[in-house]
Backbone bond lengths (Angstrom), bond angles and torsions (degrees), N, CA, C in turn:
res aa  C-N    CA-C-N  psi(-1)  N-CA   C-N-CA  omega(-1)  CA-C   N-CA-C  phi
1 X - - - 1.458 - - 1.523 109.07 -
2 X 1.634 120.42 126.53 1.220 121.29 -166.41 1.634 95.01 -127.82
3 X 1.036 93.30 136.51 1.750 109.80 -159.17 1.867 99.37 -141.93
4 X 1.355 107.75 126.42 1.284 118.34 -174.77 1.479 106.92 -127.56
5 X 1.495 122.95 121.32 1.535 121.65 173.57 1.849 85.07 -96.55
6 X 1.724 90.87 150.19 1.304 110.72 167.41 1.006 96.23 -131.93
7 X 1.282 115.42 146.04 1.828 136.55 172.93 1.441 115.55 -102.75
8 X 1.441 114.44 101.08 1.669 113.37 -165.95 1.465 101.12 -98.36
9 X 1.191 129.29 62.09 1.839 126.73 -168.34 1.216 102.09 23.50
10 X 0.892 84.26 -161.76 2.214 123.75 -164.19 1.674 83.53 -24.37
11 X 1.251 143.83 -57.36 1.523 136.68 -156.26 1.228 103.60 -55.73
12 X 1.747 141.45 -56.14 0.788 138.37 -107.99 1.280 154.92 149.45
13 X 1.582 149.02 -152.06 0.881 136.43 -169.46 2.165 108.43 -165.02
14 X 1.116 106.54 130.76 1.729 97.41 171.47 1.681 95.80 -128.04
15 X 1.192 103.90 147.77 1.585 106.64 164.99 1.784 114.05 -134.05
16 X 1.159 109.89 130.78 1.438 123.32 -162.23 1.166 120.72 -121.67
17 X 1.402 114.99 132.45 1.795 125.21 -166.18 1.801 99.44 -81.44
18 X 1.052 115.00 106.46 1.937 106.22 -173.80 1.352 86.72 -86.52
19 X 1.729 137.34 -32.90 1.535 105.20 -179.82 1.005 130.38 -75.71
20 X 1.225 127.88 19.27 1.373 133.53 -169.91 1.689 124.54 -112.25
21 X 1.012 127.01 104.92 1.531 121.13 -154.82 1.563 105.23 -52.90
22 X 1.395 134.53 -45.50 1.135 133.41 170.56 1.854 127.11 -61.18
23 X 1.569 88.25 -10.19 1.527 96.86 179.64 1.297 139.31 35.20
24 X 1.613 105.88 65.10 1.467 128.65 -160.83 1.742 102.05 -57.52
25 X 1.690 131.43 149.86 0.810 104.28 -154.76 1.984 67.80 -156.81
26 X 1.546 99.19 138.14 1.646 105.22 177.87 1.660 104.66 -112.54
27 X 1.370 113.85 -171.38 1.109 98.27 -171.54 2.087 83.18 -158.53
28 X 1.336 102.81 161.21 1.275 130.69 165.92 1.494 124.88 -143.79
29 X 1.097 123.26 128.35 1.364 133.35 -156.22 1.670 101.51 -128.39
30 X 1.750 113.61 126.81 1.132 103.97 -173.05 1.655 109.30 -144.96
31 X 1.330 121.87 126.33 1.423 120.30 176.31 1.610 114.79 -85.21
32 X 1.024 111.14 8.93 1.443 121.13 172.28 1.711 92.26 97.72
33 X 1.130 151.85 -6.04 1.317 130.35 -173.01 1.693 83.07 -141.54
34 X 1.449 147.89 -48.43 1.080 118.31 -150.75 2.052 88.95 -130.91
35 X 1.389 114.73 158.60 1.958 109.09 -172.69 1.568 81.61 -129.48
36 X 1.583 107.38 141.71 1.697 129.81 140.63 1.134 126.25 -99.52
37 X 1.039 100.54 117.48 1.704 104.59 174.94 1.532 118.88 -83.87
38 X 1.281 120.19 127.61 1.758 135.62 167.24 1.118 109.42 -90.64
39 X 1.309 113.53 115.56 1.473 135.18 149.38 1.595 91.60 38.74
40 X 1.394 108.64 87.45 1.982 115.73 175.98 1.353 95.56 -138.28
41 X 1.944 73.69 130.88 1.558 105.97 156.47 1.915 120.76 -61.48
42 X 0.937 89.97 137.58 1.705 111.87 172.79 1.682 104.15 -37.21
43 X 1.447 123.13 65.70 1.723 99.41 176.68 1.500 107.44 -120.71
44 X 1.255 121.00 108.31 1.267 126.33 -158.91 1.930 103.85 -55.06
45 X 1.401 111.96 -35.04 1.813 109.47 -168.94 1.700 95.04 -72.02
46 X 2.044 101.16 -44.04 1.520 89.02 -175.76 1.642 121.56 -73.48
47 X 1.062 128.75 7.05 1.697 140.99 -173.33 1.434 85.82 -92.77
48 X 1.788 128.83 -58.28 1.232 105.04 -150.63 1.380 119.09 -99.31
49 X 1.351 104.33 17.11 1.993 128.32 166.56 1.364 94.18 -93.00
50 X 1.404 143.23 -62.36 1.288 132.40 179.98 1.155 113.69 -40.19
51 X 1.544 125.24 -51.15 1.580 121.98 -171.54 1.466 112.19 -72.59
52 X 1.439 114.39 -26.34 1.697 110.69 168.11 1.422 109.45 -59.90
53 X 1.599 137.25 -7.35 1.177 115.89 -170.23 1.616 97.87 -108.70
54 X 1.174 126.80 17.01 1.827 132.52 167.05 1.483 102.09 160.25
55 X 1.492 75.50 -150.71 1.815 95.92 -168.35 1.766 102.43 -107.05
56 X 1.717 108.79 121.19 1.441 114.33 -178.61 1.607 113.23 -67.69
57 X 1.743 108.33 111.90 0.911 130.86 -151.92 1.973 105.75 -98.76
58 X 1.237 104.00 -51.25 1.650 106.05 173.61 1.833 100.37 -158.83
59 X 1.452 84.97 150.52 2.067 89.70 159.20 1.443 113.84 -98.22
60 X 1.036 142.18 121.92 1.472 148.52 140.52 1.566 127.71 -53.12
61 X 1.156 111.19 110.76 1.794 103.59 158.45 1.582 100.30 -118.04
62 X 1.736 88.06 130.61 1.205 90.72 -179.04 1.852 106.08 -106.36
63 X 1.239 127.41 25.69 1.288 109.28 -178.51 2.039 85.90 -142.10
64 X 1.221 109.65 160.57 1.759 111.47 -169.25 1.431 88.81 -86.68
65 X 1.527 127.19 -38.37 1.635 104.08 -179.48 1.562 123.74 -107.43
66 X 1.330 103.34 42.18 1.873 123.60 168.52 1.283 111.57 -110.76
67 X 1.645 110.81 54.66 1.732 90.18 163.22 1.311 105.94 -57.79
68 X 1.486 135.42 -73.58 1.262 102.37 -162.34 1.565 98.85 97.62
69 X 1.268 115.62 -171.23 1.395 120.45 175.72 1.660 93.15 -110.68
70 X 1.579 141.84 31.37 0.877 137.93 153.21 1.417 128.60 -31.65
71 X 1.526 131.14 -59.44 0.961 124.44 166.04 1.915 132.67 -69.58
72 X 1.261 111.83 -15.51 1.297 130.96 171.02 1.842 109.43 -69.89
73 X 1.482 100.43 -52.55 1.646 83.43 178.62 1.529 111.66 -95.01
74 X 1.673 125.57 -9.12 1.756 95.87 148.17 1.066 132.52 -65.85
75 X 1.211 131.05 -13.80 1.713 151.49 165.86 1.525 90.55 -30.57
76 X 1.170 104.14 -73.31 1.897 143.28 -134.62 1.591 93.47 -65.49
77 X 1.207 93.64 -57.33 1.335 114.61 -164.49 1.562 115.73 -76.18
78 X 1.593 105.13 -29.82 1.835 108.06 -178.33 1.196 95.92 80.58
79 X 1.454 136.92 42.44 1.104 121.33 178.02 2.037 105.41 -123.21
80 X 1.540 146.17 -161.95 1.105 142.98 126.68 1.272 133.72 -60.37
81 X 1.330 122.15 149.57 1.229 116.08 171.63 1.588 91.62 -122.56
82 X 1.310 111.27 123.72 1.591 134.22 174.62 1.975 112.36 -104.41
83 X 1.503 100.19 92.51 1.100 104.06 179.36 1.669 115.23 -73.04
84 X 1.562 120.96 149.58 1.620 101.07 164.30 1.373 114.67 47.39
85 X 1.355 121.31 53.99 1.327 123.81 -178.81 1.462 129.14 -77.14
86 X 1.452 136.58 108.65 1.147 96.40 -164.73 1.718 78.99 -138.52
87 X 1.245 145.84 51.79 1.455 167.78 157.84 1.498 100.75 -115.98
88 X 1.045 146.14 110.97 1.782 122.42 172.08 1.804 84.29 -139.32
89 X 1.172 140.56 61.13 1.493 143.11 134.70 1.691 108.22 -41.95
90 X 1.314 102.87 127.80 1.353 129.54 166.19 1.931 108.25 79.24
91 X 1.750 106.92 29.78 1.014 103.24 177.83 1.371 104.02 -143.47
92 X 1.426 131.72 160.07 1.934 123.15 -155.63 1.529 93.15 -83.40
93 X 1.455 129.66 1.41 1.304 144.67 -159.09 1.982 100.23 -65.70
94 X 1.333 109.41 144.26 2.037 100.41 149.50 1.852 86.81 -129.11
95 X 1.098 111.49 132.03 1.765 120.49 152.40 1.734 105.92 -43.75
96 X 1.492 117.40 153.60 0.872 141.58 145.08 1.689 105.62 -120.18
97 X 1.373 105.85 137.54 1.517 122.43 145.11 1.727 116.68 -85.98
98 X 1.058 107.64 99.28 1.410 124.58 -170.05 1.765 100.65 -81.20
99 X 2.079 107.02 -52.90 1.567 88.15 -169.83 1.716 72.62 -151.22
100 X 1.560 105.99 149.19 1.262 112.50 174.16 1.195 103.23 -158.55
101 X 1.707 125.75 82.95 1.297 130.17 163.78 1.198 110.90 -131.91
102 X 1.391 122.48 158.03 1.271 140.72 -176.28 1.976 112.31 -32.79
103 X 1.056 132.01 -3.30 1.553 132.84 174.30 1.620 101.71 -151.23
104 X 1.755 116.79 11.20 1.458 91.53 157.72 1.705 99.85 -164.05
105 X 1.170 106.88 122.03 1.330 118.86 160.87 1.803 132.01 -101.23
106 X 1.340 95.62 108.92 1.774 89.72 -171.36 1.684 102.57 -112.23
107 X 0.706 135.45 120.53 1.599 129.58 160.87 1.993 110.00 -102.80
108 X 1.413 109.19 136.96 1.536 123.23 165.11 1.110 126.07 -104.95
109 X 1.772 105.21 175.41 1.552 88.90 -176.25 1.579 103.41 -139.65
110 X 1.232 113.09 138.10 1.337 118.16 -159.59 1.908 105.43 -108.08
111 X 1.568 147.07 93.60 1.143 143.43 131.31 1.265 123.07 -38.56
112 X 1.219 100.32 95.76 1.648 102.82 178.50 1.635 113.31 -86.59
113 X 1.108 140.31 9.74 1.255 132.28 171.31 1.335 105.96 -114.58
114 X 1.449 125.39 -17.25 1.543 114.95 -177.70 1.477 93.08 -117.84
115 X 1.621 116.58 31.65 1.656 121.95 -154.96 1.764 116.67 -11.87
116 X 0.889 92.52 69.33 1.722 115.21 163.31 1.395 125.95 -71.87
117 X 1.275 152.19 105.48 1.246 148.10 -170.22 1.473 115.02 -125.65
118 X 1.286 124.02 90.12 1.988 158.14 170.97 1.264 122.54 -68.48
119 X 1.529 102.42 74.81 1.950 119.52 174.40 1.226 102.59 -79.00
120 X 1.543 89.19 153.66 1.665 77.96 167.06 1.848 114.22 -132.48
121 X 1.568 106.05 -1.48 0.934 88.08 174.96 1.663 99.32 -155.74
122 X 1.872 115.88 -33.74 1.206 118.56 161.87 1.521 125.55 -43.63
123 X 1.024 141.48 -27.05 1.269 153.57 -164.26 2.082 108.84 -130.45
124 X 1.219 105.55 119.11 1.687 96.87 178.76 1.390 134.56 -131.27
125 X 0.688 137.65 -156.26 1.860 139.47 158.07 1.186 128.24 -144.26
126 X 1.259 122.91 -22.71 1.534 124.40 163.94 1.243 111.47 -50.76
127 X 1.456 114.42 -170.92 1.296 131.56 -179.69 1.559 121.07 -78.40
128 X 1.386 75.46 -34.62 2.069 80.19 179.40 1.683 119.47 -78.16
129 X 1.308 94.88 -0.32 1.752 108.56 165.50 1.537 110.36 -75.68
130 X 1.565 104.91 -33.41 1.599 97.99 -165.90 1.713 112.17 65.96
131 X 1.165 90.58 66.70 1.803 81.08 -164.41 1.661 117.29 -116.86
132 X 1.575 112.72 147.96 1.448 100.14 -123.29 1.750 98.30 -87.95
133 X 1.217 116.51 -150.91 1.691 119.75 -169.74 1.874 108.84 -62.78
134 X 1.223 105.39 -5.04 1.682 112.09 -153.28 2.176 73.92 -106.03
135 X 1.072 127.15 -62.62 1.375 129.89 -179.12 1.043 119.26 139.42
136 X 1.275 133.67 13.21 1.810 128.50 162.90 1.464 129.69 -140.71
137 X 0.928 130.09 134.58 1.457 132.71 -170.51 1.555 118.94 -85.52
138 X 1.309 107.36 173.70 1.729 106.42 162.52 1.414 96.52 -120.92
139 X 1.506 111.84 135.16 1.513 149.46 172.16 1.469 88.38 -37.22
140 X 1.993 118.66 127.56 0.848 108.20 176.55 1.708 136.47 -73.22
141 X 1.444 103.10 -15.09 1.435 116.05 161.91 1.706 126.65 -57.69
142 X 1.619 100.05 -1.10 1.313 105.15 -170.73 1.793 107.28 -130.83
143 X 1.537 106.98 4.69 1.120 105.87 -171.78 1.664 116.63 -66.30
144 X 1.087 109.28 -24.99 1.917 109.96 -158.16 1.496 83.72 -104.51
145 X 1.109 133.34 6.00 1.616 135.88 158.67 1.559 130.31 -144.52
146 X 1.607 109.85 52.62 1.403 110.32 -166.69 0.974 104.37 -57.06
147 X 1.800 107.56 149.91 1.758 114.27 176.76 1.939 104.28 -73.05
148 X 1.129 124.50 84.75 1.800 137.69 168.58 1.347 103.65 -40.79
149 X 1.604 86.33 -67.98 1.755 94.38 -157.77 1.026 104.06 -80.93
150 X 1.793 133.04 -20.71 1.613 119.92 171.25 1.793 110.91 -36.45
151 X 1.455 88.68 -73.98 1.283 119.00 -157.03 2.002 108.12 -81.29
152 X 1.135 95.42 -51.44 1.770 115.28 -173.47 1.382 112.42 -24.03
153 X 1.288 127.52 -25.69 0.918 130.32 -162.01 1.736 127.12 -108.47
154 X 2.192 104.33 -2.88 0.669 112.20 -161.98 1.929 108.76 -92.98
155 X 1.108 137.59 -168.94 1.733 128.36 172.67 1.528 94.50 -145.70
156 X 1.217 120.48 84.18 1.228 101.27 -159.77 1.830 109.98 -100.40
157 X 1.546 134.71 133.78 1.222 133.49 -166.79 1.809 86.61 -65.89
158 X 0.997 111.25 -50.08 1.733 117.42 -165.45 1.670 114.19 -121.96
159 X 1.576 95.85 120.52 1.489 103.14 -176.09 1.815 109.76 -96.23
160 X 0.853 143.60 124.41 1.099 131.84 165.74 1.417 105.19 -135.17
161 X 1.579 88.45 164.14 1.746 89.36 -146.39 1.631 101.69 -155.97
162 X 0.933 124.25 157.04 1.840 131.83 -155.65 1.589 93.93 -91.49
163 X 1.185 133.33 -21.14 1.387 137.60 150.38 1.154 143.60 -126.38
164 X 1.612 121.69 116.94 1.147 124.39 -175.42 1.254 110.10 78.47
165 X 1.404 112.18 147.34 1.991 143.22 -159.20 1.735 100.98 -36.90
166 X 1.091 129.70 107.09 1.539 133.11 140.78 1.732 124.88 -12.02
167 X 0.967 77.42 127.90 1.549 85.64 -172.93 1.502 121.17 -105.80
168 X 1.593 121.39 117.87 1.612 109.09 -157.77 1.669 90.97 -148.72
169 X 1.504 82.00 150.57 1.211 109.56 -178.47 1.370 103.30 104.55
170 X 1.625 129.19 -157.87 1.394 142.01 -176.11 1.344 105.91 -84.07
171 X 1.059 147.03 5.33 1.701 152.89 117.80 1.427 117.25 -37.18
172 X 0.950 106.59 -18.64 1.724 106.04 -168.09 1.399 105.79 -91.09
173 X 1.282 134.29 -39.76 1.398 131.88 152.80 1.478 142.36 -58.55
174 X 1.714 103.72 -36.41 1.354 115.92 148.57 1.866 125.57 -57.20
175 X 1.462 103.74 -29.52 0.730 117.41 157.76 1.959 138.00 -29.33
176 X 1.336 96.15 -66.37 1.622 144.30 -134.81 1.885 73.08 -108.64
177 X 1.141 125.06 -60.15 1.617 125.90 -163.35 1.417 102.93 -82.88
178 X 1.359 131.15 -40.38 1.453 132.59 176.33 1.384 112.32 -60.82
179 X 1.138 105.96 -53.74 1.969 108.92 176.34 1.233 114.86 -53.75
180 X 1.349 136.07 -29.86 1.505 151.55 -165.73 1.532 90.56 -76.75
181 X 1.558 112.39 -69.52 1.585 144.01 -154.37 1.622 89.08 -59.35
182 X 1.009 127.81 -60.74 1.922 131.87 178.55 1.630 106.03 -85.12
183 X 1.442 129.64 17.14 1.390 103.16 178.25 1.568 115.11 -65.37
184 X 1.502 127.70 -38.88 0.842 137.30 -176.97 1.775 119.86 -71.72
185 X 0.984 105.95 -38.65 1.820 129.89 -179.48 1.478 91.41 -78.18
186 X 1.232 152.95 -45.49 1.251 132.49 -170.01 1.974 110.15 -90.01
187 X 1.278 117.77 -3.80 1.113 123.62 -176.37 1.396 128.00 -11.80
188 X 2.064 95.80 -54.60 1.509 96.85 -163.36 1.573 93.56 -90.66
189 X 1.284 136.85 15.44 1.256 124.95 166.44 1.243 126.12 -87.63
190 X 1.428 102.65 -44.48 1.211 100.80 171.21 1.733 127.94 -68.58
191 X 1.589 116.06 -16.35 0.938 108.91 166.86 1.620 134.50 -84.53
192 X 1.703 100.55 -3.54 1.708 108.49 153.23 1.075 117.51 -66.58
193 X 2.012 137.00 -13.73 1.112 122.71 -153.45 1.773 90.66 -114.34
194 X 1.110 124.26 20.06 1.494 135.06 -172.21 1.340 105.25 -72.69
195 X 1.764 126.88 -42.95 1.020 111.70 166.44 1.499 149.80 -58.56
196 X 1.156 103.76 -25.95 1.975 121.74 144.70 0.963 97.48 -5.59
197 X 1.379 111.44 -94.44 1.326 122.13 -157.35 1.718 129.73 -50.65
198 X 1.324 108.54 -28.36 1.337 108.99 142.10 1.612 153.41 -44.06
199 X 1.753 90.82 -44.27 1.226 98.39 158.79 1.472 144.37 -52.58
């Protein structure tokens, strides 16, 4: 089991499965006194670096088929688990509705002062994104209809994303606009990289 903490400054924290071809990727979110966790895997070193950065405030899933160990570490923790959030009062959070049709519900989460932008599954970085020279793909179920106007509109300093390494700094928007800009043009690539996910 290969487990990677990343340190995203002042925001936070992601920790990422590198053996895993889909490269599940958790997240911790921190205002300096209180952390949210996104859709995280069970990693006991990365749980107890998240909690050094405050007090565990809520779990998030942002996609309907990512439990995840979501409900296991609000257990743990005594905290909520807020599925599909799209109420987030008393948190620096705004919801996005990313995808809401009958076989897929994704909701994001948008920090507008540390402009942070939290996919979790429309937008990626692994391999099975196919993701382009800038570093992230669009989900191939979403390619011949990327979410534009979900997301299109956002500049985000920090991309983080339900697969594969976070993207920060002024990359993270080039990012976020390049994957959109090639969802359609990279099509047949990403559908050579489909077998991954099998593995």
């Amino acid at each position: 089991m290969s487990v990677r903490i990343i340190e995203n400054g002042e925001i936070g924290i992601s920790w990422l499965r590198e053996d895993e071809p889909m490269a599940r990727t958790s997240h911790a979110l921190t205002d300096g006194k209180k952390v949210w966790f996104v859709d995280p895997v069970d990693e006991e070193t990365a749980i107890e670096r998240a909690l050094s950065l405050g007090e565990p405030a809520v779990v998030f899933q942002l996609l309907d088929r990512h439990n995840r160990d979501c409900q296991e570490v609000a257990d743990r923790l005594g905290i909520d688990l807020v599925a599909l959030p799209l109420e987030l009062r008393g948190t620096p959070f705004e919801a996005i509705e990313v995808v809401d049709n009958r076989i897929w519900k994704e909701r994001g989460l948008w920090w507008k002062k540390t402009r942070t932008l939290v996919v979790a599954e429309a937008i990626g970085a692994s391999k099975m994104f196919n993701p382009s020279p800038a570093g992230a793909g669009v989900h191939i179920g979403l390619r011949a209809t990327p979410p534009r106007s979900q997301l299109g509109t956002y500049n985000p300093q920090h991309l983080l994303m339900g697969h594969g390494a976070p993207i920060n700094g002024d990359q993270a928007t080039v990012a976020l606009h390049e994957a959109m800009d090639r969802a359609r043009r990279d099509l047949p690539g990403a559908v050579l990289k489909m077998p991954f996910a099998f593995r």
